[in-house]
N, C-alpha and C positions, 0 to 999 in steps of 0.2 A: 215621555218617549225614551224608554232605556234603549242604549246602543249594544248592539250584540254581534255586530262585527257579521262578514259573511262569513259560509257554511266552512271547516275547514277540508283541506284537502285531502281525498281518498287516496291513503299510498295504495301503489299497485304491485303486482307481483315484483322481488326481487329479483335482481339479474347481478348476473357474477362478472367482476373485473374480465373475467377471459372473457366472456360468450358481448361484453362490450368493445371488447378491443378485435374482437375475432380471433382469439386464438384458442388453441386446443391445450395449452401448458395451462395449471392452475396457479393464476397469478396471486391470490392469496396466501396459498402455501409457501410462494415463491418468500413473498415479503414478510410472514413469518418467520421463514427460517432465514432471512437477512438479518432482522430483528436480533433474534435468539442468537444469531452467532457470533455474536463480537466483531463483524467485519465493519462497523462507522457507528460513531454516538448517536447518528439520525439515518433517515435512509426516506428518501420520500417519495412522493404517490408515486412519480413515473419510474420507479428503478426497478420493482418488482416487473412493470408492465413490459420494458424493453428487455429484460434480463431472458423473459419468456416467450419475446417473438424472435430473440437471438437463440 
């Protein structure tokens, strides 16, 4: 009896940082251009998100 594990899981349509937080600013770009601008050596998941419901 070889073991084969169950089926795995069907990802489903992507959804975007904003359209999960509800907001209409693109929180992706947002934490892009945190990234890219020399403003902290890290910048993490929530900064981009409240940057763009502020």
């Amino acid at each position: 009896m070889s073991g084969r594990g169950k089926g795995g899981k069907v990802k489903g349509k992507s959804k975007t940082r904003s359209s999960r937080a509800g907001l209409q600013f693109p929180v992706g770009r947002i934490h892009r251009l945190l990234r890219k601008g020399n403003y902290a050596e890290r910048v993490g998941a929530g900064a981009p998100v409240y940057l763009a419901a502020v």
